[in-house]
C-alpha positions as CSV (number, residue, x, y, z in Angstrom):
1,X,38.1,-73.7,-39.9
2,X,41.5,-72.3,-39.3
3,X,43.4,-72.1,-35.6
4,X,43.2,-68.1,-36.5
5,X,39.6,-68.4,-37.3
6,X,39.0,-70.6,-33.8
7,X,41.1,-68.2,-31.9
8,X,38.9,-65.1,-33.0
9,X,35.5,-67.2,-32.1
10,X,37.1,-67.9,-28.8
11,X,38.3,-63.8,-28.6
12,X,34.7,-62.5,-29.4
13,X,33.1,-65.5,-27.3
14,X,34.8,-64.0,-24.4
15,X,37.2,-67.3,-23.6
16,X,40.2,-65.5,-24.4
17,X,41.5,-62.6,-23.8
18,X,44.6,-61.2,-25.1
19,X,47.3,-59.9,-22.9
20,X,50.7,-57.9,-23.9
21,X,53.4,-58.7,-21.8
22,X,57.5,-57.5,-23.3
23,X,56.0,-56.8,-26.6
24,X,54.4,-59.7,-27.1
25,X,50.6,-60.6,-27.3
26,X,49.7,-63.6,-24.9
27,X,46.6,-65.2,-25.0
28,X,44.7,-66.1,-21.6
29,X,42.0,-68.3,-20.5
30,X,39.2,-66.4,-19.2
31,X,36.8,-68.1,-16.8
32,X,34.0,-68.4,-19.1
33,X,36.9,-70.1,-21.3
34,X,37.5,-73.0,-18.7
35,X,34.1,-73.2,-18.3
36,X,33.4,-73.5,-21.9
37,X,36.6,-76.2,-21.7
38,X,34.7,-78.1,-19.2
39,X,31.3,-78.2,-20.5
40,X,33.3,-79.6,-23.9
41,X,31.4,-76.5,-25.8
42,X,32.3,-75.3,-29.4
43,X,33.2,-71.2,-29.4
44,X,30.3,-71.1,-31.6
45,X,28.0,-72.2,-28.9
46,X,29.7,-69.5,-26.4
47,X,29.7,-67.0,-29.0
48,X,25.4,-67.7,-29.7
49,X,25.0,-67.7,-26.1
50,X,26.8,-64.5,-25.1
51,X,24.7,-62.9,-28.4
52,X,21.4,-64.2,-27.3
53,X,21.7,-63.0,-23.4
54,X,23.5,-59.2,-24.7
55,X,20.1,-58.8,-27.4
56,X,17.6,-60.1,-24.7
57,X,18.1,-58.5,-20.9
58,X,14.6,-60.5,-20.9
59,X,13.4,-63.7,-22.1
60,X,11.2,-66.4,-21.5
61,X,11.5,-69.7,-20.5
62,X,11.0,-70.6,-23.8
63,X,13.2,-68.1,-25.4
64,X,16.2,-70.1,-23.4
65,X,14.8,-73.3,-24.5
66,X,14.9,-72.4,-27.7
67,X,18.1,-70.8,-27.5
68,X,19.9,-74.1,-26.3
69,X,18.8,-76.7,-28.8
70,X,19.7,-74.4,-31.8
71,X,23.3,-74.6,-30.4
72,X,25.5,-76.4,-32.7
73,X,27.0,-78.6,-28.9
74,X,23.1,-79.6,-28.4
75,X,22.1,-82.8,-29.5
76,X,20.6,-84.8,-30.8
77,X,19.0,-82.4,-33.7
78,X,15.0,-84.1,-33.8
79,X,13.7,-84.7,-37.3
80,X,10.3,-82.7,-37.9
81,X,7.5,-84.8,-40.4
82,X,5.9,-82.7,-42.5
83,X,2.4,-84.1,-40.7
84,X,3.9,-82.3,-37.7
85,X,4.0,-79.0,-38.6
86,X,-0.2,-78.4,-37.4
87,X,0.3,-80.0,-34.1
88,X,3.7,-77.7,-33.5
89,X,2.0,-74.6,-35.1
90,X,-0.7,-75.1,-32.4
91,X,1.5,-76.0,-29.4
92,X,3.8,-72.9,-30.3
93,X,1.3,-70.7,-30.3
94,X,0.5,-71.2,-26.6
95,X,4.0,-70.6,-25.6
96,X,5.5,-66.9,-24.5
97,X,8.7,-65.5,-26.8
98,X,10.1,-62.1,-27.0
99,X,12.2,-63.4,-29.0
100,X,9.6,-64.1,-31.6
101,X,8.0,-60.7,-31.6
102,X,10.3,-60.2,-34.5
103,X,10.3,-63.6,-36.0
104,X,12.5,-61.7,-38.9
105,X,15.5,-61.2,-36.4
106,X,15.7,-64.9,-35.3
107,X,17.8,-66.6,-37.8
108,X,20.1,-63.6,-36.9
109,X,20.0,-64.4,-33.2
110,X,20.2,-68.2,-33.2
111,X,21.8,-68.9,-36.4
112,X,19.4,-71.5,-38.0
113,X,16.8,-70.8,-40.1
114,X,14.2,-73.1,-42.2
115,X,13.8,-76.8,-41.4
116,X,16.6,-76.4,-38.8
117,X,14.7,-73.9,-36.6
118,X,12.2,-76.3,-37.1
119,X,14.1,-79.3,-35.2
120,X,14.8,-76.4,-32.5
121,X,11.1,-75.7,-32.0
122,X,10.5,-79.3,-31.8
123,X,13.5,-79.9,-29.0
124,X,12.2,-76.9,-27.2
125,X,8.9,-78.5,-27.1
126,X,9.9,-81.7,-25.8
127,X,11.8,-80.1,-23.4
128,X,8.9,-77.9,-22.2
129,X,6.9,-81.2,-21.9
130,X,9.3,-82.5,-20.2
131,X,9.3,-80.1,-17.4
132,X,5.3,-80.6,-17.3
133,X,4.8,-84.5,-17.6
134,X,8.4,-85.6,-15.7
135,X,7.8,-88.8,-17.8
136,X,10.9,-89.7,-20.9
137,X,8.4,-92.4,-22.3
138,X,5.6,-90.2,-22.2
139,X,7.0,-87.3,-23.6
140,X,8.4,-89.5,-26.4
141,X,5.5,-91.6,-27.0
142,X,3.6,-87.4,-27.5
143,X,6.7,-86.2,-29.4
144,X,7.2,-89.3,-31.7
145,X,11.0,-90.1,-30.5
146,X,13.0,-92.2,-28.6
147,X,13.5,-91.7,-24.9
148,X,17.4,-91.8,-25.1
149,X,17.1,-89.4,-27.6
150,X,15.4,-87.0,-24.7
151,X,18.0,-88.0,-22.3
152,X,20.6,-87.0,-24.6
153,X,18.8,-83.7,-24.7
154,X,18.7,-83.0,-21.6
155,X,22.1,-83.7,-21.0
156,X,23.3,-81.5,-23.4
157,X,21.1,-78.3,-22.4
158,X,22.4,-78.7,-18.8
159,X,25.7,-78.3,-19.7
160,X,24.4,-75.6,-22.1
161,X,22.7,-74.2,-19.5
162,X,25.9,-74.2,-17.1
163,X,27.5,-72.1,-19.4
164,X,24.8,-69.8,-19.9
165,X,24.9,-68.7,-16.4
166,X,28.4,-68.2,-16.1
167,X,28.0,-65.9,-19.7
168,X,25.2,-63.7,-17.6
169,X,27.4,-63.9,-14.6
170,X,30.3,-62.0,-16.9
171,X,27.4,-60.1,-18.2
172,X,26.2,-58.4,-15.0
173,X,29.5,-58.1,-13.6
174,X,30.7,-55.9,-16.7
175,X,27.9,-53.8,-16.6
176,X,28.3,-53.7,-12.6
177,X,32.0,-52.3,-13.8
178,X,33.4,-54.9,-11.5
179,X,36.1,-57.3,-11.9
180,X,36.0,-60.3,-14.0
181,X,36.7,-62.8,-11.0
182,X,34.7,-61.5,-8.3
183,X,32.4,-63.5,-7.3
184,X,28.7,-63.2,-7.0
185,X,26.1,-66.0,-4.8
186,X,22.7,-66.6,-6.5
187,X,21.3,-64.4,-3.9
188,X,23.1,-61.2,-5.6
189,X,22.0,-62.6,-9.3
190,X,20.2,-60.8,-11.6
191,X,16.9,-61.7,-12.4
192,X,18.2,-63.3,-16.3
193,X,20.3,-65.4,-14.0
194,X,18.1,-66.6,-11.6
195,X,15.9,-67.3,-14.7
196,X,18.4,-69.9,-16.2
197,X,19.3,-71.5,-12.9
198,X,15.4,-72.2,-13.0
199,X,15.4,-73.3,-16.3
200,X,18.1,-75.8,-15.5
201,X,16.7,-77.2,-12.5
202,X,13.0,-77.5,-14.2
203,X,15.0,-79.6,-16.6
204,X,17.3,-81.7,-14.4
205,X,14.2,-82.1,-11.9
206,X,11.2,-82.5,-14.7
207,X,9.1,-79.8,-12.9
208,X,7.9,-76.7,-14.1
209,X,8.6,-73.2,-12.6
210,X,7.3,-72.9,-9.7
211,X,8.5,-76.2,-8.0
212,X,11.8,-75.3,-9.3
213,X,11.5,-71.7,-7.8
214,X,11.8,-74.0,-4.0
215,X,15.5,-74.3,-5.3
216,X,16.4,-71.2,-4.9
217,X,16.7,-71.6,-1.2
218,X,19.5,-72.7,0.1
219,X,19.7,-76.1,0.5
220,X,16.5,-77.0,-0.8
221,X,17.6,-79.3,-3.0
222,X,16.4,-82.1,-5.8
223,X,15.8,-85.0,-3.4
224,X,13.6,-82.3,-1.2
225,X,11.5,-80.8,-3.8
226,X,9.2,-83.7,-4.7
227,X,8.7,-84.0,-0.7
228,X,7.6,-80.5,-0.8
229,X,5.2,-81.6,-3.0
230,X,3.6,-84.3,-1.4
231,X,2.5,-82.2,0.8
232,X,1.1,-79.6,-1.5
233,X,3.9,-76.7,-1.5
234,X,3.7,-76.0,-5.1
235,X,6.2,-72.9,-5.4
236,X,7.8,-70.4,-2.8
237,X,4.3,-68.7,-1.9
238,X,2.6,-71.6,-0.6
239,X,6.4,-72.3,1.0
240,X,6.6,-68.6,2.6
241,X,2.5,-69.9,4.5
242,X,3.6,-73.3,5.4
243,X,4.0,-74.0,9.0
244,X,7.3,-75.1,9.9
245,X,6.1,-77.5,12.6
246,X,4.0,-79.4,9.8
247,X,7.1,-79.3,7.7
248,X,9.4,-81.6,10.1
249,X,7.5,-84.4,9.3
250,X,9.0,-84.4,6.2
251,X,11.8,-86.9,5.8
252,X,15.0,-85.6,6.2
253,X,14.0,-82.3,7.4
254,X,14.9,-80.9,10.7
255,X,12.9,-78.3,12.8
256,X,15.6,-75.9,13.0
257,X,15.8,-76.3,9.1
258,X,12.3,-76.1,8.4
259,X,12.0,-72.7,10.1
260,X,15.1,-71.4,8.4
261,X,13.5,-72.0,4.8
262,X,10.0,-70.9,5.9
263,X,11.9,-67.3,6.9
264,X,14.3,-67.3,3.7
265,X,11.3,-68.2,1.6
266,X,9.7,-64.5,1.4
267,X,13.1,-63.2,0.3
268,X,13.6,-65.5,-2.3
269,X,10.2,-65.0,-3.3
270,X,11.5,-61.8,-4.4
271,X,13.9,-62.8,-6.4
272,X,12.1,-65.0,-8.7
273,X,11.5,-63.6,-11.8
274,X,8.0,-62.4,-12.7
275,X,6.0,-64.7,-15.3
276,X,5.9,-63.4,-18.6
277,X,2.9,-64.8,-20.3
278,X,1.5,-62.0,-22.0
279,X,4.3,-62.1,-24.9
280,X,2.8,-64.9,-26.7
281,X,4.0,-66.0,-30.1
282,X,2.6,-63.5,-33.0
283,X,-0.6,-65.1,-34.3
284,X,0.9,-67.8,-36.5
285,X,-0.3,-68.4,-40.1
286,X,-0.1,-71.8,-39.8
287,X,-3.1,-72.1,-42.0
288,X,-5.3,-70.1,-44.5
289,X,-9.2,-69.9,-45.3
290,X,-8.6,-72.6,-48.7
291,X,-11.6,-74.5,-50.6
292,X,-9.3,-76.9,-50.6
293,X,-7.0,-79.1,-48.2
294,X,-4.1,-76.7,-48.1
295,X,-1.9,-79.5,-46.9
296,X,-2.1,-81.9,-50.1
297,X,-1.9,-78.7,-51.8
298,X,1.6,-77.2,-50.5
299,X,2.5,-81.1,-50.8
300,X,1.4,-80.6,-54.9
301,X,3.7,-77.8,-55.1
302,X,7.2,-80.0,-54.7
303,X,5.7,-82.7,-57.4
304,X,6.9,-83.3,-60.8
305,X,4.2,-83.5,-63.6
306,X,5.2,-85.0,-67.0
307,X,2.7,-84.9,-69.8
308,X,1.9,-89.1,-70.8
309,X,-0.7,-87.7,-73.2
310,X,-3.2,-85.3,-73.4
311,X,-5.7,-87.5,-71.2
312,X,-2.9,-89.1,-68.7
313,X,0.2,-87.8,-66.4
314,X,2.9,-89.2,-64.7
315,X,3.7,-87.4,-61.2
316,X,6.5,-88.2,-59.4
317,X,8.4,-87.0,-56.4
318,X,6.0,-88.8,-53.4
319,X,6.8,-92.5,-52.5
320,X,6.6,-93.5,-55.6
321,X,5.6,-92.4,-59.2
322,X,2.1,-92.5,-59.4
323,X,-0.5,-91.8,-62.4
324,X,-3.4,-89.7,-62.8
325,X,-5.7,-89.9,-66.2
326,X,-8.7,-87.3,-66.9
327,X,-12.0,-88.3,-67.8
328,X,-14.9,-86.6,-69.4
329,X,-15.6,-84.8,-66.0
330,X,-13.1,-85.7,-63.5
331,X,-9.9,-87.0,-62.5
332,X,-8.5,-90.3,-60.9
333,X,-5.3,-91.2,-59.6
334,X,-3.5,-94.7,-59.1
335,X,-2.4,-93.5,-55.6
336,X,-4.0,-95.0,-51.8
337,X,-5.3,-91.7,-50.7
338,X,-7.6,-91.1,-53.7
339,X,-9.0,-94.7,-53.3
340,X,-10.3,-92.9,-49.8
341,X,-12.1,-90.7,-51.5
342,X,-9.7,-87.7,-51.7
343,X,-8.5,-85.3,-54.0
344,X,-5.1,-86.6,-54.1
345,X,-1.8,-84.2,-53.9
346,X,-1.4,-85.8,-57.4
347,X,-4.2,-84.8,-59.0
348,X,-3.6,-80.9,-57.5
349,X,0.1,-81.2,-58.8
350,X,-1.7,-82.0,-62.9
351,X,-4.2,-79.2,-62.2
352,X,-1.4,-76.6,-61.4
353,X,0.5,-78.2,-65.0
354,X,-2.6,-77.2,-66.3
355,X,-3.1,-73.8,-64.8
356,X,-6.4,-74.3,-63.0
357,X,-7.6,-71.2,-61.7
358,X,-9.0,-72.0,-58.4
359,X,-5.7,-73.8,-57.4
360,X,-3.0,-71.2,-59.0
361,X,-5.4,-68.1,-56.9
362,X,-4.8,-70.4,-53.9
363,X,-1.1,-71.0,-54.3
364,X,-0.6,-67.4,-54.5
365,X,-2.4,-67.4,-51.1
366,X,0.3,-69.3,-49.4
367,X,3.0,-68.2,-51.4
368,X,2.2,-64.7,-49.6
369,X,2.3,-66.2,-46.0
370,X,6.3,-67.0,-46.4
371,X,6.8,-63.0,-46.4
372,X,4.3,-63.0,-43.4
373,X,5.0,-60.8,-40.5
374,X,4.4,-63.9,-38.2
375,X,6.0,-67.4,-37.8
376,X,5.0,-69.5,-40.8
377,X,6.0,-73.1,-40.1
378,X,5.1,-74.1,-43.6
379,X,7.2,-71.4,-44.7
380,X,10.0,-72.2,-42.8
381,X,9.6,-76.0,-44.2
382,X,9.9,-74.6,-48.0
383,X,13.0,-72.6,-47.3
């Protein structure tokens, strides 16, 4: 890319502005440019941020997730196994998204697409689990990664995450008409920005929303939440009940303190954006009504059949070239999973060479799902 094309990200990104002073056009850091500088984050990155937060006033927690691991500064990207795709199809589909009530639109928004977006649903994920479990090895003993790789995650979305707040801080102030360095407290923010500040602190706590929501009070910090706890305050409602004078006997918590936060809590409590469950992800066509196993069969789709003679095949494009030979009545194959019993990937990649009916009708049934109106994963693997 050249220093003109970076200078135009960093323009429409927001981290520059341009300036004419005695006929000449200067170029200025904004803030959201030194943040940016300090949070080491490509303009690309800004520039996906500032897109996603202007198309989507509203979004889940998920949306952001999702959001920040498609960014080209988040790493590392998480390889997805074809064997995966059932278990994320199923996980995904108990997760909220507007962004995904046009799954069409979401390339546009984020910029991946395919076996990328993928990874990205994977990473969100983890990081959702994450937030649930507060355990690296378990999450990456479920996930099928390393636990450093998960650190590295998280590290990356927080500073991610750092600059997605200051974005929706420029945000809100522009559409407040006010001045680009006036300053706002999290007690002024808008609900999107209270939203990420959550996010971020479910991530950098390993707690899911409504522990986090205890931060937005003042002072009420990471080394207090887990105390709060203990003791069975779960979110700001149970928080805004508690008795002060049971509070105190918490470690590092003063009387005078404990009635402060008790007082501030029904305030907050205001503040924290609602729960958005009912946009769930649009029914995904992970699978379809098949007489056969439609994984070996999308599998059979990617093989290469070449004709040994009219009896016997060579197929290759699996582990290793394997070879299937027709008898009388049926068919065998020299591979491990027919020796269990199974009709092979193999032996459905010779009967599509050979035009079987039963299988070509099927493959036009899943052929149709990559057009689908929902998210497909096993579309988005064949892209």
């Amino acid at each position: 890319m050249s220093v003109l094309e970076t200078i135009q990200d960093m323009l429409d990104a927001g981290m520059l502005r341009e300036e004419e002073k005695e006929s000449k056009t200067l170029l200025k850091a904004t803030g959201l440019g030194r943040v940016a500088c300090r949070q080491h984050l490509q303009p690309q990155s800004v520039l996906g941020l500032k897109t996603f937060l202007e198309a989507f006033p509203v979004f889940t927690v998920f949306d952001l997730l999702l959001t920040v691991v498609s960014s080209q500064d988040c790493e590392p990207v998480l390889c997805v196994d074809y064997e995966e795709l059932e278990k994320l199809s199923e996980e995904i589909s108990q997760q909220s998204s507007l962004l995904f009530q046009n799954p069409a639109r979401v390339p546009q928004i984020l910029k991946v697409h395919g076996k990328r977006l993928l990874s990205s649903l994977k990473a969100a994920l983890v990081l959702w689990r994450w937030t649930v479990l507060g355990d690296v090895d378990l999450v990456a003993e479920e996930d099928g990664c390393y636990p450093f790789e998960i650190q590295r995650l998280l590290e990356s979305s927080d500073r991610l995450l750092l600059a997605a707040g200051s974005i929706q801080k420029m945000l809100d102030q522009q559409q407040d008409k006010q001045g680009i360095d006036s300053e706002h407290s999290l007690d002024e923010a808008s609900s999107a920005r209270v939203r990420i500040e959550l996010v971020r602190q479910m991530l950098l706590n390993g707690i899911e929303q409504g522990p986090a929501s205890l931060t937005l009070i003042r002072g009420l910090g990471r080394k207090m939440v887990p105390r709060m706890l203990e003791v069975g305050i779960k979110n700001l409602d149970d928080l805004k009940q508690a008795d002060p004078n049971q509070l105190v006997t918490l470690k590092g918590l003063s009387a005078k303190r404990a009635k402060t936060w008790v007082a501030e809590a029904q305030e907050a409590q205001i503040r924290v954006p609602e729960h958005l469950e009912e946009f769930r992800f649009m029914s995904i066509a992970s699978e379809i009504p098949l007489s056969m196993d439609p994984y070996r069969l999308r599998r059979a789709l990617h093989l290469e059949v070449s004709v040994l003679d009219e009896q016997q095949w060579s197929v290759r494009g699996g582990t290793e070239p394997r070879r299937v030979h027709a008898t009388e009545k049926h068919y065998h194959c020299s591979c491990p999973d027919f020796a269990k019993g199974n009709q092979c990937k193999h032996i459905m990649a010779v009967q599509l060479e050979r035009k079987d009916p039963e299988l070509s009708q099927a493959v036009k049934q899943i052929q149709a799902t990559h057009h689908h109106p929902h998210l497909e994963l096993f579309g988005l693997w064949y892209q």
